[in-house]
Short mmCIF file of the C-alpha atoms (twelve columns), coordinates in Angstrom:
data_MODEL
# 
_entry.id   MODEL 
# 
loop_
_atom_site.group_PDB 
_atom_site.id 
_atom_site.type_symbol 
_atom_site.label_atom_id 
_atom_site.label_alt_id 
_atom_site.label_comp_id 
_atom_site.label_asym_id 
_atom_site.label_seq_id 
_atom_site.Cartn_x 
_atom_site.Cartn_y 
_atom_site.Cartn_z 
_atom_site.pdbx_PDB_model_num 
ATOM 1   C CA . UNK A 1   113.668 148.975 177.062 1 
ATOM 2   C CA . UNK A 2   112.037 150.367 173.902 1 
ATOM 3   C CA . UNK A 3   112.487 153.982 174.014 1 
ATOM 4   C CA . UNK A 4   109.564 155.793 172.570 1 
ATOM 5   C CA . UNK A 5   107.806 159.482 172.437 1 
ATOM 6   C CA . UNK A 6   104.083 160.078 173.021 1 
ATOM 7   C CA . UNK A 7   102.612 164.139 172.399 1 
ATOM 8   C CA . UNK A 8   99.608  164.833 174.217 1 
ATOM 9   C CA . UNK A 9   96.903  166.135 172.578 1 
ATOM 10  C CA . UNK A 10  97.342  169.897 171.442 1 
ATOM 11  C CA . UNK A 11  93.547  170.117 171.242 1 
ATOM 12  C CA . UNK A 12  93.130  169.314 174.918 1 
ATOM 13  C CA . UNK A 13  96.178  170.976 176.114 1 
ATOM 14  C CA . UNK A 14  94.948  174.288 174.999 1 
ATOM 15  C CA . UNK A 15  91.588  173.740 176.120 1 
ATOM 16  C CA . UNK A 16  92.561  173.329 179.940 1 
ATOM 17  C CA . UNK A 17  95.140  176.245 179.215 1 
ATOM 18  C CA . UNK A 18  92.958  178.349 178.343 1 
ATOM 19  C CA . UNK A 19  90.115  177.374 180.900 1 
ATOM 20  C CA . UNK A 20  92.195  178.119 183.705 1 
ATOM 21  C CA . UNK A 21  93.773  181.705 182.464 1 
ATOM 22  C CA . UNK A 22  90.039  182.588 181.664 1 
ATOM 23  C CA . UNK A 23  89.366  182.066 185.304 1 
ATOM 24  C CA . UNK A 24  91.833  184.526 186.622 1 
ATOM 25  C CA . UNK A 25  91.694  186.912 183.644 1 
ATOM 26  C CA . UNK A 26  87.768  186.961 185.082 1 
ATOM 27  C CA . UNK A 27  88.599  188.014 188.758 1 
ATOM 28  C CA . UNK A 28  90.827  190.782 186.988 1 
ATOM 29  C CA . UNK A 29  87.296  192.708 186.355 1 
ATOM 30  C CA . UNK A 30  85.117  191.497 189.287 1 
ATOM 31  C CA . UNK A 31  85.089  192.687 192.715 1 
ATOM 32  C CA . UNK A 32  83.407  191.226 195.560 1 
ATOM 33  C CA . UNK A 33  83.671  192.497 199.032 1 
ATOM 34  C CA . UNK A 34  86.338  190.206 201.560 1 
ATOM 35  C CA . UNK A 35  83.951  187.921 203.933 1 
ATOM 36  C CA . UNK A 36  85.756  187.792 207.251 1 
ATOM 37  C CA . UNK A 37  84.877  184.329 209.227 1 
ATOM 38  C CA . UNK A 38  85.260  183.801 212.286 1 
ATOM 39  C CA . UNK A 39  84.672  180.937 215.026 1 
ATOM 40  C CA . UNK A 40  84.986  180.584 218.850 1 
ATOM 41  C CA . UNK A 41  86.648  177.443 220.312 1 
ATOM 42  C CA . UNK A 42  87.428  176.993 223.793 1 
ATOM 43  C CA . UNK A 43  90.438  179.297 224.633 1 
ATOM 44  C CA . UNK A 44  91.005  180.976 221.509 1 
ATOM 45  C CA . UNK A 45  88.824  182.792 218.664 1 
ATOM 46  C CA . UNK A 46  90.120  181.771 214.700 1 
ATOM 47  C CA . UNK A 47  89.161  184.261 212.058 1 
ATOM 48  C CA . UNK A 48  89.334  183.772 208.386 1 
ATOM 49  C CA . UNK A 49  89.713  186.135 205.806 1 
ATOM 50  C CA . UNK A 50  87.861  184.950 202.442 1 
ATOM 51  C CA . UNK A 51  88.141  186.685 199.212 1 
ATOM 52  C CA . UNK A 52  86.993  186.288 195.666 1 
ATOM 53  C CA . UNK A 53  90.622  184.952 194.949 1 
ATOM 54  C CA . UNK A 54  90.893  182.909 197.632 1 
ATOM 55  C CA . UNK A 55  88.018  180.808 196.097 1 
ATOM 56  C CA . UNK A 56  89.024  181.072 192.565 1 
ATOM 57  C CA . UNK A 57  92.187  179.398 193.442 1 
ATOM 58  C CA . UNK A 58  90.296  176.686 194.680 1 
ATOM 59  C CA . UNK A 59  88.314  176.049 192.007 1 
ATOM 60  C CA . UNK A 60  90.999  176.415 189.483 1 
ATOM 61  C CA . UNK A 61  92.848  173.669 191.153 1 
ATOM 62  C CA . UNK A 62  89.573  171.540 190.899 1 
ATOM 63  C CA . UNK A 63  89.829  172.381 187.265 1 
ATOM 64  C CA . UNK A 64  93.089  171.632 186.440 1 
ATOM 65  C CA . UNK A 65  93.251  168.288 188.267 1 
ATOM 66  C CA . UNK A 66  90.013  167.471 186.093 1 
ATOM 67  C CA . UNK A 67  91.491  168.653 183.046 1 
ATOM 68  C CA . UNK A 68  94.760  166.699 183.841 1 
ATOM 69  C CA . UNK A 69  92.338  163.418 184.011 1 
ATOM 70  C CA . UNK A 70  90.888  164.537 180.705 1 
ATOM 71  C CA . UNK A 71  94.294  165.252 178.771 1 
ATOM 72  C CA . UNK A 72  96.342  162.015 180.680 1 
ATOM 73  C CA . UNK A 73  93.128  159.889 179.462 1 
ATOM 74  C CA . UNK A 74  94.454  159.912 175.913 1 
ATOM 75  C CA . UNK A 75  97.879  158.007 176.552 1 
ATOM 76  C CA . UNK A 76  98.245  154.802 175.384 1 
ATOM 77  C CA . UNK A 77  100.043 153.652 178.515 1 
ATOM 78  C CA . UNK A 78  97.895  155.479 180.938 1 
ATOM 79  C CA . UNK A 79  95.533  153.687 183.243 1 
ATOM 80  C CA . UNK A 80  92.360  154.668 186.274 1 
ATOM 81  C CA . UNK A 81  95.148  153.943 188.839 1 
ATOM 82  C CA . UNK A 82  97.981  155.593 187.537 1 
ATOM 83  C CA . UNK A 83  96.457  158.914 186.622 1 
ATOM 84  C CA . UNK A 84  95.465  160.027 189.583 1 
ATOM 85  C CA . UNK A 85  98.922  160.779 191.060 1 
ATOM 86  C CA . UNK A 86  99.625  163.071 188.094 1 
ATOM 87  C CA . UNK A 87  96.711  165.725 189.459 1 
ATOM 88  C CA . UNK A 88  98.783  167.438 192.675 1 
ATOM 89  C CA . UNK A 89  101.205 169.129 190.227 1 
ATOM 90  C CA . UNK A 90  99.128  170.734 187.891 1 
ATOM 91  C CA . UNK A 91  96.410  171.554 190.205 1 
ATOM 92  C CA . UNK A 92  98.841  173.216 192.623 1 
ATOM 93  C CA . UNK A 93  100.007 175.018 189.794 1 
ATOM 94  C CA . UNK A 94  97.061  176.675 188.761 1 
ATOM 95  C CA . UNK A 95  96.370  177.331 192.006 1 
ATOM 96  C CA . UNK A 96  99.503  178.732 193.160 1 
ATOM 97  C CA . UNK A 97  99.581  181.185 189.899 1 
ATOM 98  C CA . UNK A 98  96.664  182.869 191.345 1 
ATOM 99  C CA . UNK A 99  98.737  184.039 194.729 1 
ATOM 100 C CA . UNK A 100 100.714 186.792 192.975 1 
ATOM 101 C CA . UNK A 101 97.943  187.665 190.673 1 
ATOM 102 C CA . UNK A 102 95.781  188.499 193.326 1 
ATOM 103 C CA . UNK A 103 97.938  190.619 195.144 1 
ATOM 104 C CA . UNK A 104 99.050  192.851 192.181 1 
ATOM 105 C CA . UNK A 105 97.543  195.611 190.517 1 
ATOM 106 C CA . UNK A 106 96.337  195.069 186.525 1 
ATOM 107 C CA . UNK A 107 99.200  196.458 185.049 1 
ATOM 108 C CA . UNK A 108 102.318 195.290 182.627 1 
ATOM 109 C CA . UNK A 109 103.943 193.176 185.269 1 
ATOM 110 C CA . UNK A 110 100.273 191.482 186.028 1 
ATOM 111 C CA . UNK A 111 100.069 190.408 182.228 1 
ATOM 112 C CA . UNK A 112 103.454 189.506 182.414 1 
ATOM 113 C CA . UNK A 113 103.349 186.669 185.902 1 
ATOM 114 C CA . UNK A 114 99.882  185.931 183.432 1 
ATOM 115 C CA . UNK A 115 101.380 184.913 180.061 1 
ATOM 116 C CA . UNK A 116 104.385 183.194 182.388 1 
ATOM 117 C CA . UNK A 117 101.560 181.342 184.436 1 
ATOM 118 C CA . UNK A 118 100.045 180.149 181.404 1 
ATOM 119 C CA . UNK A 119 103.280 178.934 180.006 1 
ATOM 120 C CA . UNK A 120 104.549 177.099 183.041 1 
ATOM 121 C CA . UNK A 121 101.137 175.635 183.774 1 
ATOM 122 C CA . UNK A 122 101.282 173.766 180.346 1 
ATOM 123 C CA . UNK A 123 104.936 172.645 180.633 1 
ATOM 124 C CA . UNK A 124 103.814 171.092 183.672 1 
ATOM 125 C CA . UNK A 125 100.743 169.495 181.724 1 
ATOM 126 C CA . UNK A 126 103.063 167.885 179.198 1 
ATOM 127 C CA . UNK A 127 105.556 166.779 181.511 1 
ATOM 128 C CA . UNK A 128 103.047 165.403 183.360 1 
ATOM 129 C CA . UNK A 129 101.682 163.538 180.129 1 
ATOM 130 C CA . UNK A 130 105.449 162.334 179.925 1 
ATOM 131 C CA . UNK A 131 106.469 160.870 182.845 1 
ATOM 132 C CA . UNK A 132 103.087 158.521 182.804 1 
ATOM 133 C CA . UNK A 133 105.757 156.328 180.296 1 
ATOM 134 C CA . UNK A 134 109.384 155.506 182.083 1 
ATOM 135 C CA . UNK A 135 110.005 154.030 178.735 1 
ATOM 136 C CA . UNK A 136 109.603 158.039 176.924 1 
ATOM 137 C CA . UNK A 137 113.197 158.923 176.199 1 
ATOM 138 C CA . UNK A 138 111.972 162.352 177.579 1 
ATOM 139 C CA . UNK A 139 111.004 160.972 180.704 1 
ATOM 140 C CA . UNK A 140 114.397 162.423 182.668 1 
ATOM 141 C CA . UNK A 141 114.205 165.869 181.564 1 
ATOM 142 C CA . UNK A 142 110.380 165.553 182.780 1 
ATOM 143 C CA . UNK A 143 111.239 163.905 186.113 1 
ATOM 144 C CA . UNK A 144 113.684 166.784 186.786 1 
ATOM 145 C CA . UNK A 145 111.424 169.532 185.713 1 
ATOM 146 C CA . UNK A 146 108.057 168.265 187.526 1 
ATOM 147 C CA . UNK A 147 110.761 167.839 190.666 1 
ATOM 148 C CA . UNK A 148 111.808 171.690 190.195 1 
ATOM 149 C CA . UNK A 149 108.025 173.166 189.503 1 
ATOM 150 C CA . UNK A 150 107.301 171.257 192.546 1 
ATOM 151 C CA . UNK A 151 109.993 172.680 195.087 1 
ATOM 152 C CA . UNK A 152 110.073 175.934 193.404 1 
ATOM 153 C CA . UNK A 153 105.651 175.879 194.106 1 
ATOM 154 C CA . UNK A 154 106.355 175.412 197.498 1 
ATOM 155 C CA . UNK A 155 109.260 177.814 197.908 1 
ATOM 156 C CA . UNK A 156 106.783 180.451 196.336 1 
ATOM 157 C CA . UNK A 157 103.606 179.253 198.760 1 
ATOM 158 C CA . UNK A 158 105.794 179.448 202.019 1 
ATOM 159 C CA . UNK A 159 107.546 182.935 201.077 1 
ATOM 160 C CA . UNK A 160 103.758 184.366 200.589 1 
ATOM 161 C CA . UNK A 161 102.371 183.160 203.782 1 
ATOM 162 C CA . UNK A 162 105.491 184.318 205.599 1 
ATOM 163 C CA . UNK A 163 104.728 187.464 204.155 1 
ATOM 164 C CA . UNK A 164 101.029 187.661 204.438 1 
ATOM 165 C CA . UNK A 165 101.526 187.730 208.056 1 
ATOM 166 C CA . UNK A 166 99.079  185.057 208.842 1 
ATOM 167 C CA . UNK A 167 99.092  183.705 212.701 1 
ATOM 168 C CA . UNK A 168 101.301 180.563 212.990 1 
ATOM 169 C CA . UNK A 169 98.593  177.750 213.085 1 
ATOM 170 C CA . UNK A 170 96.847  179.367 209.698 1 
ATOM 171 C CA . UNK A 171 100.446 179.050 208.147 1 
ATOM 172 C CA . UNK A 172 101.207 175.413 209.583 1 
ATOM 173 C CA . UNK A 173 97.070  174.527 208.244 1 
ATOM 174 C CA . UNK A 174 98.989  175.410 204.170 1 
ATOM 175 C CA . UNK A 175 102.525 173.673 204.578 1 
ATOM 176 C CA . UNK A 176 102.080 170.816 206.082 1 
ATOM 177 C CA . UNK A 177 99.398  169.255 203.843 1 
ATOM 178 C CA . UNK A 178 102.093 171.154 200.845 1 
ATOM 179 C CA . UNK A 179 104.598 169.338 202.063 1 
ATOM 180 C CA . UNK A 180 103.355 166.024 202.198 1 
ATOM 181 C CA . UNK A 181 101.452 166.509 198.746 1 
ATOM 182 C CA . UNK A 182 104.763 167.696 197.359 1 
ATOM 183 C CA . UNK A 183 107.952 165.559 198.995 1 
ATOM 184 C CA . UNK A 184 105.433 162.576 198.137 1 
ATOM 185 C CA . UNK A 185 105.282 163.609 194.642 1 
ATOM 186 C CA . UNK A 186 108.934 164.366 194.352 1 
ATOM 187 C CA . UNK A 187 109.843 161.038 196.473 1 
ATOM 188 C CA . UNK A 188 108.277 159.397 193.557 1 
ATOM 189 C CA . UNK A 189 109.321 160.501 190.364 1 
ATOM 190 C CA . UNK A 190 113.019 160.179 191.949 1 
ATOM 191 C CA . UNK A 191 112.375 156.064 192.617 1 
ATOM 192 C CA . UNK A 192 110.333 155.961 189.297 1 
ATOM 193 C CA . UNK A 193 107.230 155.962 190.183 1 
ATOM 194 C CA . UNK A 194 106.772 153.929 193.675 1 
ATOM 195 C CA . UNK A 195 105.741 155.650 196.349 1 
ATOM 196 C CA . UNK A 196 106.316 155.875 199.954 1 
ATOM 197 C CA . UNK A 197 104.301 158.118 202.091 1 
ATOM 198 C CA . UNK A 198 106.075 156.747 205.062 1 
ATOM 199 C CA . UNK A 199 109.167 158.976 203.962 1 
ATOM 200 C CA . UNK A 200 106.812 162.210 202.770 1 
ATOM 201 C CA . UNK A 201 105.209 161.998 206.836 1 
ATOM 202 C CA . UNK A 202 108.924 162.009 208.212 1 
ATOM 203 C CA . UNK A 203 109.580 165.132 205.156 1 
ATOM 204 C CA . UNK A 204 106.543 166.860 206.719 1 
ATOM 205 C CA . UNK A 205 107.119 166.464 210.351 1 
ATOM 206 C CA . UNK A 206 110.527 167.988 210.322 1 
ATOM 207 C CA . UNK A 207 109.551 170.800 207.655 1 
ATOM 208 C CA . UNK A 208 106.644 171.775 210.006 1 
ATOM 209 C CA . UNK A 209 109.001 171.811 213.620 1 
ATOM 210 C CA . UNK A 210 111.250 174.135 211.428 1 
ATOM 211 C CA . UNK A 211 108.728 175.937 210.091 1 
ATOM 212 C CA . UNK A 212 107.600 176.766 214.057 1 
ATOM 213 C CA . UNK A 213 110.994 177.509 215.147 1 
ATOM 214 C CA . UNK A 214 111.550 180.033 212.144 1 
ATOM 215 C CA . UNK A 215 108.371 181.478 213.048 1 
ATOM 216 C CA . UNK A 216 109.925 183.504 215.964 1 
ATOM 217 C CA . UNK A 217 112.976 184.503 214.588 1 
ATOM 218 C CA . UNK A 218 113.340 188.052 212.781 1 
ATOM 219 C CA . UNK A 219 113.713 186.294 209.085 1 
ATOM 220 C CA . UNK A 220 112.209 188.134 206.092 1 
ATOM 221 C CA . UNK A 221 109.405 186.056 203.605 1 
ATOM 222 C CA . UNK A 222 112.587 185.043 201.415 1 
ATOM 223 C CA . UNK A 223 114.823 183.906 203.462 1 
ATOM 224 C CA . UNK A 224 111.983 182.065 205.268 1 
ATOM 225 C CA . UNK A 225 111.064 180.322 202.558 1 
ATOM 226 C CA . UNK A 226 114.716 179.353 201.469 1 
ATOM 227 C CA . UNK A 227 116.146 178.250 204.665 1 
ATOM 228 C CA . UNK A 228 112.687 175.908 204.563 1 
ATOM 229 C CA . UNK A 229 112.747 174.548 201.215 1 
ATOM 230 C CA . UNK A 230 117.081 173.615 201.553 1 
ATOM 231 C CA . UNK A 231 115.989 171.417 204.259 1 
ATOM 232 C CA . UNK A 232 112.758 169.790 202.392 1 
ATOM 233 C CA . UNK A 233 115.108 169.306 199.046 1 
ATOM 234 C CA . UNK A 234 117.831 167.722 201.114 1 
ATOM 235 C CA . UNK A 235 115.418 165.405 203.433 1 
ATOM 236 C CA . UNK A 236 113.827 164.563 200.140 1 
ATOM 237 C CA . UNK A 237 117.065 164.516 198.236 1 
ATOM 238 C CA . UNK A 238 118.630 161.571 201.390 1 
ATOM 239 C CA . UNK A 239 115.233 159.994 201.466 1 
ATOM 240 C CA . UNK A 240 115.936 159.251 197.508 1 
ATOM 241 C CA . UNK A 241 119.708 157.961 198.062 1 
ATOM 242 C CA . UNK A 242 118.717 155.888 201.187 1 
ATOM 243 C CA . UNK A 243 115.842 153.885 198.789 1 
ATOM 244 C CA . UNK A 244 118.957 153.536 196.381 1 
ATOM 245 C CA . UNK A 245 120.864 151.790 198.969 1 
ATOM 246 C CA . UNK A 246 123.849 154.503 197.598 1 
ATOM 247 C CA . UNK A 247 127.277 154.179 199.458 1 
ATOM 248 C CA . UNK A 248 127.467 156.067 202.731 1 
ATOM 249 C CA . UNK A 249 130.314 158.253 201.269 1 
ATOM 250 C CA . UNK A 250 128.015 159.273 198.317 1 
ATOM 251 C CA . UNK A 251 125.055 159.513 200.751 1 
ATOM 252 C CA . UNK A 252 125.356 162.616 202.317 1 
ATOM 253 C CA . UNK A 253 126.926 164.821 199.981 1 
ATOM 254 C CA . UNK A 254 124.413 165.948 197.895 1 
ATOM 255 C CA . UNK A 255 122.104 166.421 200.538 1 
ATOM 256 C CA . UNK A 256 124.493 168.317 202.875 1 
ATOM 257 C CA . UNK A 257 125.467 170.454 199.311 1 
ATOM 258 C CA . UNK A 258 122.270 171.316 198.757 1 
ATOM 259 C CA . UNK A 259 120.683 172.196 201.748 1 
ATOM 260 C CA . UNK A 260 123.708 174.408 202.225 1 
ATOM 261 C CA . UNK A 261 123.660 176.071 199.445 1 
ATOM 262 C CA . UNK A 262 120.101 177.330 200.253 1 
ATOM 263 C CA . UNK A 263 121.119 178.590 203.335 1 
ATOM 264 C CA . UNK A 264 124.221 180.011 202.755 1 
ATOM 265 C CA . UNK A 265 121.793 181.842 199.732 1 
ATOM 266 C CA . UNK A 266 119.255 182.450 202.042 1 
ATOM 267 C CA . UNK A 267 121.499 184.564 203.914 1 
ATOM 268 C CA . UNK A 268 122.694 186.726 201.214 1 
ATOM 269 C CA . UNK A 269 119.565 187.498 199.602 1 
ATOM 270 C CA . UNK A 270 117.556 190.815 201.482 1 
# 
């Protein structure tokens, strides 16, 4: 295979950067009142709680998948049908910046999760940009990092809404569409690229009948979250080997490892 090295373009890179730090740097200095919705269905009420963040996030993640369109459309090996693929990431990164930012005070450690936002959101942009090529001979080191952003999104989205104290059907309506969106992704960029959304539904249905029975039990947001995400890295983790056709010996191991290891952590963390 010729091994080769594209850079995407700084120009561009900044641009979206910048666009999407401007747009929570903004809600830093505007305050608009929460909007409480709420709608009757047949047995049960549902209320929502919408705030100016809530629908910043949103729109941020708009951005950012536009902006990934924009910077991916420069790539010499980039084309309509394989670009669109590369959006979840970034615009689930911009988004998810905007959950600690909105729950912190402006301050040193707000500027701080800012500048780190900022940096990670562009790492993600360029890895991105990457692993469009196989053939980039930094396409490994983006593959794992894009596969670490991703679980390490999630791990951050389901410690907040464990936290947030959100009744269980608001928190199931955020991780399972996550968790499809993001053992798809990861599914992918460990077979190179092909896809099988077969796998991510099987991913999803287990992570959400976990995610239920955790519910009930006396867990804190952390250990929540980490007792979740071992068992979505090792389902996605045996999905990968079983593709691979890997030995049965070899087959279990890293899954078991893993998923253990976040438990076992899980358990000492507070």
């Amino acid at each position: 295979m010729n091994v080769h090295s594209h850079r995407p373009d700084a120009d561009r890179l900044s641009i979206i950067t910048a666009m999407v730090l401007l747009a929570y740097a903004l809600t830093a200095f505007v305050r608009i009142p929460d909007q409480n919705i709420s709608l009757q269905l047949p047995g049960f009420l549902l209320e929502f709680k919408v705030n100016l963040n809530t629908i910043i996030s949103l729109l941020v993640a708009v951005l950012a998948a536009s902006g990934t369109e924009w910077l991916l459309s420069t790539h010499p090996h980039s084309s309509k049908e394989n670009r669109i693929y590369h959006w979840l990431l970034p615009a689930l990164t911009a988004m998810v910046i905007g959950v600690p930012l909105g729950t912190m005070q402006i301050g040193i450690p707000w500027w701080v999760i800012f500048t780190l936002g900022g940096i990670l959101f562009s790492l993600v942009l360029t890895s991105e940009y990457i692993s469009l090529d196989p053939g980039d001979e930094r396409y490994s080191l983006a593959v794992i990092g894009l596969t670490a952003v991703a679980l390490a999104l999630l791990l951050i989205l389901m410690i907040s809404l464990r936290g947030s104290g959100f009744r269980l059907f608001m928190i199931l309506a955020a991780i399972i569409p996550s968790t499809a969106l993001i053992s798809a992704r990861c599914i992918s960029l460990r077979l190179n690229g092909r896809w099988s959304l077969a796998w991510a539904g099987v991913v999803t249905l287990v992570t959400a009948q976990l995610s239920v029975a955790l519910y009930y039990l006396p867990l804190s947001p952390v250990r929540y979250g980490l007792i979740l995400i071992g068992f979505v890295y090792g389902l996605i983790t045996l999905v990968g080997a079983l593709e691979e056709a890997q030995p049965k010996p070899r087959l279990w191991v890293e899954p078991l490892a893993m998923t253990g290891t976040l438990i076992l952590l899980a358990f000492i963390v507070h």
